[in-house]
N, CA, C and O atoms as CSV, one atom per row, in Angstrom:
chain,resi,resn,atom,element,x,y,z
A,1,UNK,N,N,125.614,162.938,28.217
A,1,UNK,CA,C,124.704,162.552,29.295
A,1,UNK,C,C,123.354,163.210,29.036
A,1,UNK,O,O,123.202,164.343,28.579
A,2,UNK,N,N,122.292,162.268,29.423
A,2,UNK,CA,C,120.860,162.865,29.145
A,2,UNK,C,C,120.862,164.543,30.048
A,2,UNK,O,O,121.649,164.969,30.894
A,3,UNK,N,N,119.622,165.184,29.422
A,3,UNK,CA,C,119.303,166.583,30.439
A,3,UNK,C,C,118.371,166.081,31.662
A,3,UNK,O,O,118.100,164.884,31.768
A,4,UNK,N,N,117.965,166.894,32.439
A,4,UNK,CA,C,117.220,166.434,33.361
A,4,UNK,C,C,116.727,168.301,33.707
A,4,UNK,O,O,117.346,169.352,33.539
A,5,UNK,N,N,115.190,167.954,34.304
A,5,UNK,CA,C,114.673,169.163,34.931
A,5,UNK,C,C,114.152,168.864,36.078
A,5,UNK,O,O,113.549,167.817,36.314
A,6,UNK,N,N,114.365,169.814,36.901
A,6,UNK,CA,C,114.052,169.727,38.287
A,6,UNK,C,C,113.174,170.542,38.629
A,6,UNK,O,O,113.586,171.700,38.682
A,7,UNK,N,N,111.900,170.360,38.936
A,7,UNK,CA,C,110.700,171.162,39.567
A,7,UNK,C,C,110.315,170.940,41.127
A,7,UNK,O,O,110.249,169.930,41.827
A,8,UNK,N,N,110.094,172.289,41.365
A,8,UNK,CA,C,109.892,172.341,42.960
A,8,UNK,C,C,109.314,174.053,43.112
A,8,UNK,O,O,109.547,174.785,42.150
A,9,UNK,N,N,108.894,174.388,43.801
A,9,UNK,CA,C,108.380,175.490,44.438
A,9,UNK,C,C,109.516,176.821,44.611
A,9,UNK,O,O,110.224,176.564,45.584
A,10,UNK,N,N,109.814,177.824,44.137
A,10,UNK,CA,C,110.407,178.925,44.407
A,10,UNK,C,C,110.179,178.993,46.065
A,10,UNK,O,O,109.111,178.898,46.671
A,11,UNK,N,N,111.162,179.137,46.456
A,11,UNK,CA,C,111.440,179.170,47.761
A,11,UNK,C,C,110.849,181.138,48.337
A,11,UNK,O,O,109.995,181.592,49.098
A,12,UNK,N,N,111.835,181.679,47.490
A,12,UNK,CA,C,111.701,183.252,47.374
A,12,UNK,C,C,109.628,183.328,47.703
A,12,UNK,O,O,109.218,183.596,48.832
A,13,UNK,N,N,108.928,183.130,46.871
A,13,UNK,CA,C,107.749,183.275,46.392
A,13,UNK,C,C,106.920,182.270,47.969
A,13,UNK,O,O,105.690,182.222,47.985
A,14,UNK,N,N,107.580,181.691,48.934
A,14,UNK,CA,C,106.691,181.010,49.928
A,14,UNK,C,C,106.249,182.615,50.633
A,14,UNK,O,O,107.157,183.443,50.556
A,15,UNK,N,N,105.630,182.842,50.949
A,15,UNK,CA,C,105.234,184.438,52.447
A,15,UNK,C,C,105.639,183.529,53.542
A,15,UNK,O,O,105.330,182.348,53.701
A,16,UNK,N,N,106.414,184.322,54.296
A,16,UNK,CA,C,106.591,183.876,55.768
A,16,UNK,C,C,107.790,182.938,55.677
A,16,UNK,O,O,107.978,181.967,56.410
A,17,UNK,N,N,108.348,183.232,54.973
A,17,UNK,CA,C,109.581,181.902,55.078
A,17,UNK,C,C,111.003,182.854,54.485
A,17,UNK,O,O,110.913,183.918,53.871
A,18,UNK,N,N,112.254,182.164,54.849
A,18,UNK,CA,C,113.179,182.612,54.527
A,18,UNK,C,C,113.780,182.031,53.454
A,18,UNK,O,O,113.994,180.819,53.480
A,19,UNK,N,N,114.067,182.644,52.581
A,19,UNK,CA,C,114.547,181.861,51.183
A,19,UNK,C,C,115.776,181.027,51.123
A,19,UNK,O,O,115.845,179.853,50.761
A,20,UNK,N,N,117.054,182.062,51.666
A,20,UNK,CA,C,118.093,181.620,51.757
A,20,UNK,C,C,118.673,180.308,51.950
A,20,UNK,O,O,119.604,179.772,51.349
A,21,UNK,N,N,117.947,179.891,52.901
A,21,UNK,CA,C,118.349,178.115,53.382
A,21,UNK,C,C,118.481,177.210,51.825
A,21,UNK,O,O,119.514,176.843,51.266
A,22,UNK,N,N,117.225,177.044,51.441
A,22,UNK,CA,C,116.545,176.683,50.358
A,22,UNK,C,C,117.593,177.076,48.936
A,22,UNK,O,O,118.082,176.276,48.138
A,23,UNK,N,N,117.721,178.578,48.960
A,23,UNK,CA,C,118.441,178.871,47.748
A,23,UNK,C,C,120.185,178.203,48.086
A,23,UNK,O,O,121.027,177.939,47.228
A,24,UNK,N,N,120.275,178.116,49.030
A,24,UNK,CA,C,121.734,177.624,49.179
A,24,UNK,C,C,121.877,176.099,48.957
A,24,UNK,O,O,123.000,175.725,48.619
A,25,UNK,N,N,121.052,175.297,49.075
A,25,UNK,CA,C,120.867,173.881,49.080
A,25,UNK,C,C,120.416,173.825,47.408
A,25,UNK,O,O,121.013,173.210,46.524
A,26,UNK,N,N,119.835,174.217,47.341
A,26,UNK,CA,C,119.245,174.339,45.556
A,26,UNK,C,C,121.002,174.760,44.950
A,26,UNK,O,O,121.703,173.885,44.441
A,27,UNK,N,N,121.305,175.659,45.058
A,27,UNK,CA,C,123.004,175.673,44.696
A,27,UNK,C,C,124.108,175.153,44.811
A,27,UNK,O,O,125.070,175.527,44.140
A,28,UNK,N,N,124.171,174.070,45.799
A,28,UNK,CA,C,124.403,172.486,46.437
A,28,UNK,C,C,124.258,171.969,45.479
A,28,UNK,O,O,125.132,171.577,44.706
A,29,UNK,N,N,122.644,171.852,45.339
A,29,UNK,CA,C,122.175,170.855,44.037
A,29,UNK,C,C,122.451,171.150,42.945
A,29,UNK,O,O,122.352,170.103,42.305
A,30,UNK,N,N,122.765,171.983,42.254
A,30,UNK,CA,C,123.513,172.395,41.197
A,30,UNK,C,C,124.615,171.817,40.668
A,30,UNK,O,O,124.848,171.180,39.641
A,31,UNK,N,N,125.427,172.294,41.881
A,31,UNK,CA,C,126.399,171.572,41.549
A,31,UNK,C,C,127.153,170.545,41.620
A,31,UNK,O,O,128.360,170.441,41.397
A,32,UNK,N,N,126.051,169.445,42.084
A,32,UNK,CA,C,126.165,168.242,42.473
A,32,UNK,C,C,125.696,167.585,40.754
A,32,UNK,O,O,126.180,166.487,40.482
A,33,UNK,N,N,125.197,167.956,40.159
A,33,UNK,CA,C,124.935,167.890,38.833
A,33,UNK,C,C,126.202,168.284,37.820
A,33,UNK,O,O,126.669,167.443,37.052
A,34,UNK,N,N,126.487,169.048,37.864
A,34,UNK,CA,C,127.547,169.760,37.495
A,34,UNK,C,C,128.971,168.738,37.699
A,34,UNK,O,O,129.742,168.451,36.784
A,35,UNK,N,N,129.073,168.362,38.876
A,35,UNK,CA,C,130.290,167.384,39.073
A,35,UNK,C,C,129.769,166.089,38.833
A,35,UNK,O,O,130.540,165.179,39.134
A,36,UNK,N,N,128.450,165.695,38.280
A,36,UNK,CA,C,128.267,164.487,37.155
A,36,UNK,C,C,128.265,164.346,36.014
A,36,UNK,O,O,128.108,163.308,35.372
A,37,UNK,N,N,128.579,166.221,35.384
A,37,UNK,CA,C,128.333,166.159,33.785
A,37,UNK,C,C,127.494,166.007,33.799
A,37,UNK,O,O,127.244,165.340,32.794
A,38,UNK,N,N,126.173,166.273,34.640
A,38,UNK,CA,C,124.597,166.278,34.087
A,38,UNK,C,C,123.793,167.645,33.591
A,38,UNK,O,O,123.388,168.381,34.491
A,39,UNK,N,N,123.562,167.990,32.351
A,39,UNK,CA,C,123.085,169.015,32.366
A,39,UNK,C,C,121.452,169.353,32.788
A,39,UNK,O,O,120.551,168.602,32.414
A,40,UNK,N,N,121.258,170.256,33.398
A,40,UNK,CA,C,119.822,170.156,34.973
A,40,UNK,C,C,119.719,171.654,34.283
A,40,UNK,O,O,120.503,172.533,33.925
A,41,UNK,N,N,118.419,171.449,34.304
A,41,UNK,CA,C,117.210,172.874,34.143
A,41,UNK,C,C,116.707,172.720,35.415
A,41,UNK,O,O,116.625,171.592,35.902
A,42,UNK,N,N,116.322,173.801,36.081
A,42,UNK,CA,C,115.103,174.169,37.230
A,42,UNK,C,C,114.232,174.769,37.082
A,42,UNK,O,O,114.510,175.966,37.005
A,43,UNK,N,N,113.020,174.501,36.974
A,43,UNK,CA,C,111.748,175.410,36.729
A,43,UNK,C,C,111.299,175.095,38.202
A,43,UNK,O,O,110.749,174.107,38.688
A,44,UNK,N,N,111.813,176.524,38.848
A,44,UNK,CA,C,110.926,176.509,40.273
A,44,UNK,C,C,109.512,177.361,40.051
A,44,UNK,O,O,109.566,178.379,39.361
A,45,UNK,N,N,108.508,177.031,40.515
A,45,UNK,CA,C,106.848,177.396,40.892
A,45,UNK,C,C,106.770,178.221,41.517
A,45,UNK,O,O,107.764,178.284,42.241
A,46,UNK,N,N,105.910,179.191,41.733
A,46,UNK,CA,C,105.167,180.104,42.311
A,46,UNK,C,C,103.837,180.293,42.077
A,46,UNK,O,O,103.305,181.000,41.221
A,47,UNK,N,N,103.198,179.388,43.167
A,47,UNK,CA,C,102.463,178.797,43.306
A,47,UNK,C,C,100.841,179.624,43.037
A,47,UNK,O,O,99.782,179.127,42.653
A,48,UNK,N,N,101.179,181.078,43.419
A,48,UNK,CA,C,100.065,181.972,42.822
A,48,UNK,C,C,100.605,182.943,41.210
A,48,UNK,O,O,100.399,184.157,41.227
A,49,UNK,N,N,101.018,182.550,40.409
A,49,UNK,CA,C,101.600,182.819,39.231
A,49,UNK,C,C,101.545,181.716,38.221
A,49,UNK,O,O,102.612,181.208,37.877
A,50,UNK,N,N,100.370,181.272,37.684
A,50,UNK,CA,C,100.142,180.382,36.517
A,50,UNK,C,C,101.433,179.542,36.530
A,50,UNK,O,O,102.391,179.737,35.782
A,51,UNK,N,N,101.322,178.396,37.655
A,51,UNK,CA,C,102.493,177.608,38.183
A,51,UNK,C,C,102.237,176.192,36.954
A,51,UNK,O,O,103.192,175.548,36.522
A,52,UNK,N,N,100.784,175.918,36.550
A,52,UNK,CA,C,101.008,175.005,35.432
A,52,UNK,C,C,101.766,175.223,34.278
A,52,UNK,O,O,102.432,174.454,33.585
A,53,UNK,N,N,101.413,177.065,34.168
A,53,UNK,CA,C,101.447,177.227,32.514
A,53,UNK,C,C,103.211,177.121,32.867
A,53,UNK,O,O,103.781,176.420,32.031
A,54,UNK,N,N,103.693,177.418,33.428
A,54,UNK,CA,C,104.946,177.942,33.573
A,54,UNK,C,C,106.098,176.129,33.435
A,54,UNK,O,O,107.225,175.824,33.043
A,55,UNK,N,N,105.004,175.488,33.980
A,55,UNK,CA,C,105.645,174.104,33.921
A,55,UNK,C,C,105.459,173.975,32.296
A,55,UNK,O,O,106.402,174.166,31.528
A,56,UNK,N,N,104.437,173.708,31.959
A,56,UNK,CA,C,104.595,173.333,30.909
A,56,UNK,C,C,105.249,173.702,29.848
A,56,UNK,O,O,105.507,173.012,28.862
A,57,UNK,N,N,105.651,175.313,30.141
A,57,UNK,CA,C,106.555,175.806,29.217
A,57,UNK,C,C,107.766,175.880,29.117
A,57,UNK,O,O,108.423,176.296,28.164
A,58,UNK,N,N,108.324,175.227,30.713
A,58,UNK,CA,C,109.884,174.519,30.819
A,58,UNK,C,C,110.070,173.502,30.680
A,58,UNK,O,O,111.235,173.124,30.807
A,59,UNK,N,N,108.863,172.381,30.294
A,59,UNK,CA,C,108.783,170.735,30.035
A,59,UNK,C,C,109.225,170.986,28.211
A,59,UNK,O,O,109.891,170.177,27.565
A,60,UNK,N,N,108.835,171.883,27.836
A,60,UNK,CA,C,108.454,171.536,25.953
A,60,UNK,C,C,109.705,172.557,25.603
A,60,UNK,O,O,109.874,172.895,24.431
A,61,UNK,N,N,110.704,173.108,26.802
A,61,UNK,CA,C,111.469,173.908,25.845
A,61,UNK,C,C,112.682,172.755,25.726
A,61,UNK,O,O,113.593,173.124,24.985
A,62,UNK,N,N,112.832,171.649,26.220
A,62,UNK,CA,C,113.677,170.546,25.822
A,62,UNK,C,C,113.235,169.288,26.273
A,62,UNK,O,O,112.180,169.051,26.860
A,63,UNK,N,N,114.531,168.140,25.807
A,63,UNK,CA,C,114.054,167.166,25.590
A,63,UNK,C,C,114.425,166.531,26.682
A,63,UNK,O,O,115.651,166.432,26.645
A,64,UNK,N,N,113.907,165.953,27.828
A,64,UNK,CA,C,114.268,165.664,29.072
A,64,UNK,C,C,113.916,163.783,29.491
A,64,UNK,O,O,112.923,163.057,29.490
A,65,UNK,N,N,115.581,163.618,29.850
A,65,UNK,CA,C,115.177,162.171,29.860
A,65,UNK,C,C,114.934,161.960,31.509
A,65,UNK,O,O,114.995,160.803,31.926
A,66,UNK,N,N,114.673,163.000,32.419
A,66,UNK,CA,C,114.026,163.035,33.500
A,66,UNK,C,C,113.436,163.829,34.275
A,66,UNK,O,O,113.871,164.978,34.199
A,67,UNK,N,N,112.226,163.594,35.333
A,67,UNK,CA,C,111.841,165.070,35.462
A,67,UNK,C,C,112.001,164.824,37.437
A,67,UNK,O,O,111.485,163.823,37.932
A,68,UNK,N,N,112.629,165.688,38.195
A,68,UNK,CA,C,112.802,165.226,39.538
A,68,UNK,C,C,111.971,166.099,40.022
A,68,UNK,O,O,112.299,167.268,39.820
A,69,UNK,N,N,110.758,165.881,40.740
A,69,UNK,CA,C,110.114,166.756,41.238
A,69,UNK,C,C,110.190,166.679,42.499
A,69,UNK,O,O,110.258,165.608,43.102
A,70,UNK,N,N,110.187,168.169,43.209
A,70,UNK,CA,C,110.995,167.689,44.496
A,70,UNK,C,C,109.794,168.152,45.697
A,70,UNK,O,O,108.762,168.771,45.439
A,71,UNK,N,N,110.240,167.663,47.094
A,71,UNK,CA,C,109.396,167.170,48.150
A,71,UNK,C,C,108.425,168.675,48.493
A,71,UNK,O,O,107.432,168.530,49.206
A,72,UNK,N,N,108.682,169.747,48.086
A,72,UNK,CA,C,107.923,170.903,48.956
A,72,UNK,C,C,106.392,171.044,47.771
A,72,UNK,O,O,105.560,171.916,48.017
A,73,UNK,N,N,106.171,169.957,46.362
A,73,UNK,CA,C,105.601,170.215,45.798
A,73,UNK,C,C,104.645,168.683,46.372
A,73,UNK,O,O,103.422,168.719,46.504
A,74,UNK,N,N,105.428,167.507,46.634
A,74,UNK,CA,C,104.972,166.290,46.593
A,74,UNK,C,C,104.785,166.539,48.378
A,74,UNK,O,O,103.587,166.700,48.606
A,75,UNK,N,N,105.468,166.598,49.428
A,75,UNK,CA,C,104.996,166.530,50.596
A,75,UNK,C,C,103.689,167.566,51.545
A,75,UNK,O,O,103.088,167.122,52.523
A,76,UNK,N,N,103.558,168.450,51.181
A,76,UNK,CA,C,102.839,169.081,51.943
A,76,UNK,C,C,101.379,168.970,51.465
A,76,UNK,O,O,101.017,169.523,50.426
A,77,UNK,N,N,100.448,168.163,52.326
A,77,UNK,CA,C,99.329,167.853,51.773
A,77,UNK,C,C,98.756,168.827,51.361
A,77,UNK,O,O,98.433,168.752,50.176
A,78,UNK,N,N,98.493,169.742,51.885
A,78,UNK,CA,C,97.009,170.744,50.901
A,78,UNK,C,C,97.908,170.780,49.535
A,78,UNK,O,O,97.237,170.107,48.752
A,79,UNK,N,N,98.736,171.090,49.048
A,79,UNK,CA,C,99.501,170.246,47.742
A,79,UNK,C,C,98.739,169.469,46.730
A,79,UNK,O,O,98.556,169.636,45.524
A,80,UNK,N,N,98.318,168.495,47.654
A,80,UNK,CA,C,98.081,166.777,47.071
A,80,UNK,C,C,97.535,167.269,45.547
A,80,UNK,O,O,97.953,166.534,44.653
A,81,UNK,N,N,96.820,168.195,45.170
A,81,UNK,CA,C,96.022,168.062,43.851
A,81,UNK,C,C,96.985,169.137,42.529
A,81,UNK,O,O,96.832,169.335,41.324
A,82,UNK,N,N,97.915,169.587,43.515
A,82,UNK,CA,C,98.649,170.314,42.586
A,82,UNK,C,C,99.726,169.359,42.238
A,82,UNK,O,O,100.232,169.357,41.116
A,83,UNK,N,N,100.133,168.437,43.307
A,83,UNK,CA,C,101.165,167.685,42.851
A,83,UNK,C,C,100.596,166.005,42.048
A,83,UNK,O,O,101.289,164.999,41.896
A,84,UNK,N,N,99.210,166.202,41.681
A,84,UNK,CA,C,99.057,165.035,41.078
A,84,UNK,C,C,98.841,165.874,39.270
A,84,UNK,O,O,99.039,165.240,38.234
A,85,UNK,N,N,98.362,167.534,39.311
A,85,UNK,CA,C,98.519,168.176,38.140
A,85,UNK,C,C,100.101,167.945,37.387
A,85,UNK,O,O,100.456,167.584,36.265
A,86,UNK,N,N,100.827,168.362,38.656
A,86,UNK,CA,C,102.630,168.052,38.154
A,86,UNK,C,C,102.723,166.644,37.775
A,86,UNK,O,O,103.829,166.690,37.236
A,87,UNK,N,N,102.483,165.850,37.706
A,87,UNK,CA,C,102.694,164.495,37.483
A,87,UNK,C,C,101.892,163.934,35.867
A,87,UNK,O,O,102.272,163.380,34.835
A,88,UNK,N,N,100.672,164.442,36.394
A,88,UNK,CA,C,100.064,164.533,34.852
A,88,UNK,C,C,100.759,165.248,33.263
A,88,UNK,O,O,100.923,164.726,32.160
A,89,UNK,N,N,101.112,166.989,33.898
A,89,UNK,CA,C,101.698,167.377,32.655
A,89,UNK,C,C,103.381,166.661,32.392
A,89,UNK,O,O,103.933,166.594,31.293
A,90,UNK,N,N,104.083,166.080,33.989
A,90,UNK,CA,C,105.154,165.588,32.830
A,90,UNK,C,C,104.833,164.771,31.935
A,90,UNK,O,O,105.405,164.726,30.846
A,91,UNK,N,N,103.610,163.805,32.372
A,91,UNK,CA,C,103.451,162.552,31.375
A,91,UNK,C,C,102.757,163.282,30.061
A,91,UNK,O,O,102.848,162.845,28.913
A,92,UNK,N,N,102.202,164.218,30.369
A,92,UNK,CA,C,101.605,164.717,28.903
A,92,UNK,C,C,102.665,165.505,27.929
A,92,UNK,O,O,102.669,165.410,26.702
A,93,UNK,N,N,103.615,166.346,28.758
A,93,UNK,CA,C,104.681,166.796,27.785
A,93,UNK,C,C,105.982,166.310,27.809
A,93,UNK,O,O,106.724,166.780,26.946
A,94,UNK,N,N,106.399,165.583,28.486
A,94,UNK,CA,C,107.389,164.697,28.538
A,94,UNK,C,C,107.468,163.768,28.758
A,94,UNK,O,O,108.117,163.443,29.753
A,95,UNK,N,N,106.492,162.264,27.478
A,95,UNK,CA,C,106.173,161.148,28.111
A,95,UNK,C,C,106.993,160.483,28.136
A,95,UNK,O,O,106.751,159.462,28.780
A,96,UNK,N,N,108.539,160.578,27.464
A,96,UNK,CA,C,109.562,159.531,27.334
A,96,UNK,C,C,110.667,159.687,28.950
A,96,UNK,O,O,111.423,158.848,29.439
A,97,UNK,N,N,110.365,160.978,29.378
A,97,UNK,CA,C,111.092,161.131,30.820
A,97,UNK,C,C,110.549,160.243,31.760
A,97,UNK,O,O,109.377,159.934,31.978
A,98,UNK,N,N,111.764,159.828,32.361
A,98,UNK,CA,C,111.662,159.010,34.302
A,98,UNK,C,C,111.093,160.477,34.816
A,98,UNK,O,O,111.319,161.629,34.446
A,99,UNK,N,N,110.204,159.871,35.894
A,99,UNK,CA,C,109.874,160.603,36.894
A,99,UNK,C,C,110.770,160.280,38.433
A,99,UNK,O,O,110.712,159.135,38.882
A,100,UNK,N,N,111.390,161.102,39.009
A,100,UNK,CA,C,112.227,161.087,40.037
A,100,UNK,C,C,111.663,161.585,41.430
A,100,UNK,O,O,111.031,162.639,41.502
A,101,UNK,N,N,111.901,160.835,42.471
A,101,UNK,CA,C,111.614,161.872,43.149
A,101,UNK,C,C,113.158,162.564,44.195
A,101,UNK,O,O,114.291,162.164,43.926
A,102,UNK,N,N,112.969,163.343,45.051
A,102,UNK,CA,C,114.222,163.854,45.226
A,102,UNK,C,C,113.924,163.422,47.527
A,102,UNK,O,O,112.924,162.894,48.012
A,103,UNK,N,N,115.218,163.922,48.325
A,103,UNK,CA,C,114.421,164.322,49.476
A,103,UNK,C,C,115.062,165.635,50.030
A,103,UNK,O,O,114.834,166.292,51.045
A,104,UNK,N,N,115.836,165.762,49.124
A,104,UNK,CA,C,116.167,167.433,49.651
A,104,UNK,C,C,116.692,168.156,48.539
A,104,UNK,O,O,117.171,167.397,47.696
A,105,UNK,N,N,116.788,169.804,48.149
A,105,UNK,CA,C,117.180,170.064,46.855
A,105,UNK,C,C,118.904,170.014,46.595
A,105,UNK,O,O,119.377,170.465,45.551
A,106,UNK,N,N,119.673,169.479,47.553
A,106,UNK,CA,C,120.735,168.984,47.414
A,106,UNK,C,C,120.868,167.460,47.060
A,106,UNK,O,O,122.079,167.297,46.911
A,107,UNK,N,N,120.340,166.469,46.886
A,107,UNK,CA,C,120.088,165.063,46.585
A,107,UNK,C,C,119.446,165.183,45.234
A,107,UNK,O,O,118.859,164.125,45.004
A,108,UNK,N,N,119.263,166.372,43.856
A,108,UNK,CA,C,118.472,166.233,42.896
A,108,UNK,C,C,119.126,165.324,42.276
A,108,UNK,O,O,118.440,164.400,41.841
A,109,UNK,N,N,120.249,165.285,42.089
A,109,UNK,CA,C,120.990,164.587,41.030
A,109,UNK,C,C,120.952,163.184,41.525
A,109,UNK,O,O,120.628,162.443,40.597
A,110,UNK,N,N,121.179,162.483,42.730
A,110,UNK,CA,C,121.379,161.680,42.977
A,110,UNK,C,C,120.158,161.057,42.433
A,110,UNK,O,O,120.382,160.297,41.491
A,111,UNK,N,N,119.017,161.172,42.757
A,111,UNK,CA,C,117.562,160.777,42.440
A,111,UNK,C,C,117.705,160.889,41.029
A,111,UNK,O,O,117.995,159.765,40.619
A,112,UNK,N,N,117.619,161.986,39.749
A,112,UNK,CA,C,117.444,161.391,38.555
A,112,UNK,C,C,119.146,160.377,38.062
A,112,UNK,O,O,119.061,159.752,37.005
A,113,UNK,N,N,120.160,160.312,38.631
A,113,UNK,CA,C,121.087,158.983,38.299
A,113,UNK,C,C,120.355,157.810,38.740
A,113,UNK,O,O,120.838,156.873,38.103
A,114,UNK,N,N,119.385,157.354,39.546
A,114,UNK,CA,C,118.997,156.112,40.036
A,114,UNK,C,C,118.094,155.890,38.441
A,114,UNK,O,O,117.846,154.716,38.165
A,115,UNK,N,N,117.539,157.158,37.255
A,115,UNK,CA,C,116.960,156.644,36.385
A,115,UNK,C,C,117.860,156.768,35.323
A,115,UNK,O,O,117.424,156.338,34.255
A,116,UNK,N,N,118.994,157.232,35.306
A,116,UNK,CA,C,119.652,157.503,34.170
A,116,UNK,C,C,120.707,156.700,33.934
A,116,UNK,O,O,121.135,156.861,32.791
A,117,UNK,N,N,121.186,156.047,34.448
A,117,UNK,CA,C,122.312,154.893,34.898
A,117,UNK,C,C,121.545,153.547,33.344
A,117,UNK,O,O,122.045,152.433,33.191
């Protein structure tokens, strides 16, 4: 089965928020992958920590036939210009990957099978 990477925002790294929810649903999503035989990378962001360079250096360490980027990067408008940067470098370092989108970090898998099927 193809790999797939999943990008989204470090939950830990938001101020003012509780991680846990987030890290438990992200571990959901895991292994909702896991019981498809899909093998899933996560490069979560932190958003004041060279959040491009960091993408780009989990896009080029394999060969990914999808990239699911998930809603806390794509929904929250003041976002909007970071999540059109995320969209740009998958196409620049991973132009042969589907782009996915997800609506919760327990649904990752489901979203890149709608491109991998």
């Amino acid at each position: 089965m193809a790999r797939v990477i999943v990008v989204g925002l470090d939950p830990a790294e938001i101020q003012g928020w509780d991680p846990e929810p987030v890290q438990a649903a992200i571990a959901r999503g895991q292994a909702r992958f896991d019981d498809h035989g899909i093998e899933a990378d996560w490069c979560l962001l932190a958003l004041d920590k060279n959040p491009e360079g960091a993408l780009v250096e989990a896009l080029t360490r394999g060969d990914y036939a999808c990239v699911v980027i998930g809603g806390g990067i794509r929904k929250h408008e003041p976002l909007l210009e970071f999540f059109e940067k995320v969209v740009n470098l998958v196409r620049q370092h991973a132009p042969d990957a589907a782009i996915a989108f997800n609506s919760s970090p327990e649904d990752c898998a489901d979203a890149a099978l709608r491109w991998l099927r």
